[in-house]
N, C-alpha and C positions, 0 to 999 in steps of 0.2 A: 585391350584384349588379353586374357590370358589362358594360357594353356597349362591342361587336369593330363598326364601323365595314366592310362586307364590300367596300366601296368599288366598288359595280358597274358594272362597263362604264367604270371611271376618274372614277367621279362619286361624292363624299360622302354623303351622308345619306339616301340611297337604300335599301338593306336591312341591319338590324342584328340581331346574333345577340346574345344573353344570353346568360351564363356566371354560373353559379352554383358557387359555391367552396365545398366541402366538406372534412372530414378527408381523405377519401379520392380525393379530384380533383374534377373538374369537371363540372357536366350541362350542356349547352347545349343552348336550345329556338333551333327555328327556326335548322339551322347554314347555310342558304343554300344556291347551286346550288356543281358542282362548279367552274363558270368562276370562283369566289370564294374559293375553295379555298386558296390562297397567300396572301390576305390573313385567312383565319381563321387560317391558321398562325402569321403572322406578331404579329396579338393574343394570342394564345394565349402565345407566346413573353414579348410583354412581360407578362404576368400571370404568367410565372416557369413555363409550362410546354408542354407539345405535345400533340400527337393520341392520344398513348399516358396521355396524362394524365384523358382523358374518360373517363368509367365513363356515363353515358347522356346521351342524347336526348329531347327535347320535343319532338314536331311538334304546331305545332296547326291545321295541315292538309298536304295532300300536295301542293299546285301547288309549281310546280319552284324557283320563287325564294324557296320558305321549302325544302323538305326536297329539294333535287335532289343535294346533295353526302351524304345519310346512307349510301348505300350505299361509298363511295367511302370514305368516314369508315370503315366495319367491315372493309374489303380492309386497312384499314394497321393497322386496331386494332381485332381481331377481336371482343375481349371487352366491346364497348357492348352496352348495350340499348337499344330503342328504343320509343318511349309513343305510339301514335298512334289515332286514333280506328279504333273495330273494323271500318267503312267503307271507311276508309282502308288498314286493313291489307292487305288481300292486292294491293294495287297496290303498296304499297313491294316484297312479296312478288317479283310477275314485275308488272314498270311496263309491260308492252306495251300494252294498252290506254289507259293514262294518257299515254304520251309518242306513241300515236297521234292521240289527240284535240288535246294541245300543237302536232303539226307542223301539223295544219290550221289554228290560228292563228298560227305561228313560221315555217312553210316552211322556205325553207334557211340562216334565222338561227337554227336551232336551236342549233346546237355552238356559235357566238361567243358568242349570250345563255348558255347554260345546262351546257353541257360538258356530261358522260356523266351518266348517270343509271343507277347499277351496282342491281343486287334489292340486298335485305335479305332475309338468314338467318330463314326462317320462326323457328326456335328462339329466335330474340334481339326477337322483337316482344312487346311487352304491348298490346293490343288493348283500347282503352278504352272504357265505354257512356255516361260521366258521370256523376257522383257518386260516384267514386274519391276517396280521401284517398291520398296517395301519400307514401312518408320520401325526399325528394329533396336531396343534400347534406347529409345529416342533420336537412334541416327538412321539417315537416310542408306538404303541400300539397295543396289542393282540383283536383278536374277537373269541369268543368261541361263539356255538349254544349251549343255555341251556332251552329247553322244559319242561313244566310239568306246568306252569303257561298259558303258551300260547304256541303253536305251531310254531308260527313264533318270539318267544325271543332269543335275546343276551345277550351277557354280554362283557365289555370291559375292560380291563388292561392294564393302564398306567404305562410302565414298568419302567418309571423312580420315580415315585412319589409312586408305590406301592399299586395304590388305583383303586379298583375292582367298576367298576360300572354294578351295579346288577339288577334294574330296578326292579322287584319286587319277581326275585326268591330264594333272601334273604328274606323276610316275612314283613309285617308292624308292625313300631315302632317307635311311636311318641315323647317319650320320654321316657329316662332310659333302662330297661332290660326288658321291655311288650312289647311282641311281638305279632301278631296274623298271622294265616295263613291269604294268599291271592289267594282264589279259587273261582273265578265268573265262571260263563258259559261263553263259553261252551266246550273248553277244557281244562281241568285241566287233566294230566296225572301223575299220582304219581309214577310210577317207572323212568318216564324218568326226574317227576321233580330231584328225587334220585340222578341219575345219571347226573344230569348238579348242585347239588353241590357239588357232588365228582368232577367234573370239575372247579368250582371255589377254590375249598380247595386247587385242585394240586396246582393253581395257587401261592399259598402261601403268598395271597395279604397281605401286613400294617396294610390294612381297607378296607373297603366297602361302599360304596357310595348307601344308598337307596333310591327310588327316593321318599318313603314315610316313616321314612323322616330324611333324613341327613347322615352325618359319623359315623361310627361305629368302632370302633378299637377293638383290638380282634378280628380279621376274626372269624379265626376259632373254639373260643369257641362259636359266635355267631352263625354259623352257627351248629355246635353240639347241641344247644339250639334249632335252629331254625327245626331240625331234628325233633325234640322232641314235637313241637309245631304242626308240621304238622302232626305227626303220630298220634297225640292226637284227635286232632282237625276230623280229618277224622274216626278214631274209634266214636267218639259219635255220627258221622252223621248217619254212618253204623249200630251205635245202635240204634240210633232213628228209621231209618228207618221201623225198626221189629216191632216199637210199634203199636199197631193197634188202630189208630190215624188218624184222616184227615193231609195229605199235609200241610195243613195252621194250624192245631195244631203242629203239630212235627216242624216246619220251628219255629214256634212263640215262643215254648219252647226253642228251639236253640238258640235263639236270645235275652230273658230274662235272661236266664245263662249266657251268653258273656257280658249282659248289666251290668247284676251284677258285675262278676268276674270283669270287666274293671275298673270298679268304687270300686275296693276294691284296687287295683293298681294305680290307676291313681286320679286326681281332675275331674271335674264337664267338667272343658273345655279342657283339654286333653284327656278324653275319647269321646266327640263331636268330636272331630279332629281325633280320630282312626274310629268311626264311617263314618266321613265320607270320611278319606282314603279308606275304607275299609267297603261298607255298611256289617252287620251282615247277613241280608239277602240270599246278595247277597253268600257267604261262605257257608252256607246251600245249596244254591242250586247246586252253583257249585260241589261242593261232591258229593249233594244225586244223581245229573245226573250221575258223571260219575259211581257209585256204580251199579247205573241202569245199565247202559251200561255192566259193566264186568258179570252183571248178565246175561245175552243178550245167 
């Protein structure tokens, strides 16, 4: 397995694609937005080949900064296929609904963050439910449904190589052991997140592959960490909530304390690059909704 650096927005360790090398070319999960598009070419190249060289695609979900460049990817190289959860599928299908929900959080940074967002060929999709075993580069590979980040997430295991690709229901962590949760709107489900990485733990992966960002070895301590991050992380939202505070002060406070805490962990530009894996904002809201909701 090797890992394409998609270098977003001019910043490093931000979102990374996997490339799985086969007889037959190459599958990449998670190949990134289309604004990232020249720098997966440009990996792609130093691994000795191009766009025309990929025979499929992994998504393991459909937000724009894992699969925004797949349809873009089958206009230059028509004969991919692409493996996405059956949820997922019919938005890669016609994206209008899904790139309308995106502008309400992007506005008119949609094009600079994420470039075009072209369908994908109902015929070229495999529509996943979980618990697929898939021949991917000629190796055998597990699909588990793991919800709690998004509704329509996977996760995959490469069962010869050991290595769990997680997509983002292992948490973001740009470098070392600083992790943050990852809960945008607008489903974030915390019991089911639970319960899909009790899903990957059985798996009893090597490592894990995140797509924000890179290998992680120690699955499983990480993800025990990563337990701990979340549960954190959504306590303070649910305590914020209570404070009798405007929306945009408790959100604002949120997001000073994460600025801070990150910057006591990390340098100047590795916490840019968590930030913008991972806007702070955006972690605030998705909580305080779903807190709302259980309220309901």
């Amino acid at each position: 397995m090797d890992i394409i650096d998609l270098r977003f927005q001019g910043r490093e360790q931000v979102i990374a694609t996997a490339v799985l090398r086969g007889p037959d070319g190459f599958t990449l999960v998670d190949p990134g937005p289309t604004s990232c598009l020249p720098a997966l070419e440009e990996g792609l190249a130093r691994l000795g080949g191009t766009l025309r060289d990929v025979r499929r695609i992994l998504l393991t979900h459909i937000h724009l900064d894992h699969a925004g460049a797949t349809g873009t990817i089958l206009a230059r190289a028509p004969h991919v296929r692409v493996a996405v959860h059956e949820r997922g599928a019919p938005h890669m299908v016609d994206p209008t609904k899904l790139l309308a929900s995106a502008t309400r959080l992007y506005g008119n940074r949609m094009d600079v963050l994420w470039g075009a967002f072209e369908p994908v060929p109902a015929a070229h999709v495999q529509a996943l439910a979980g618990g697929e075993r898939l021949d991917v580069a000629g190796r055998p590979v597990r699909v588990a449904y793991t919800p709690g980040h998004a509704i329509h997430h996977v996760a995959y295991l490469d069962e010869g190589e050991g290595v769990a690709y997680v997509g983002d229901t292992c948490g973001i962590r740009v470098v070392r052991d600083y992790t943050i949760a990852a809960t945008p709107p607008p489903d974030i489900d915390l019991a089911a997140w639970d319960r899909s990485l009790t899903t990957i733990e059985a798996w009893n992966p090597a490592a894990l592959l995140l797509t924000h960002f890179g290998r992680v070895a120690g699955a499983r301590a990480h993800i025990a960490g990563y337990r701990a991050v979340l549960e954190a992380t959504a306590k303070a939202v649910r305590e914020g909530l209570a404070l009798g505070e405007s929306d945009e002060a408790r959100a604002a406070a949120f997001v000073a304390h994460l600025r801070a805490e990150a910057r006591g962990w990390l340098s100047e530009r590795e916490a840019a690059a968590l930030e913008l894996a991972a806007p702070f904002d955006q972690i605030w809201a998705g909580l305080a909704r779903y807190w709302r909701k259980q309220a309901q």
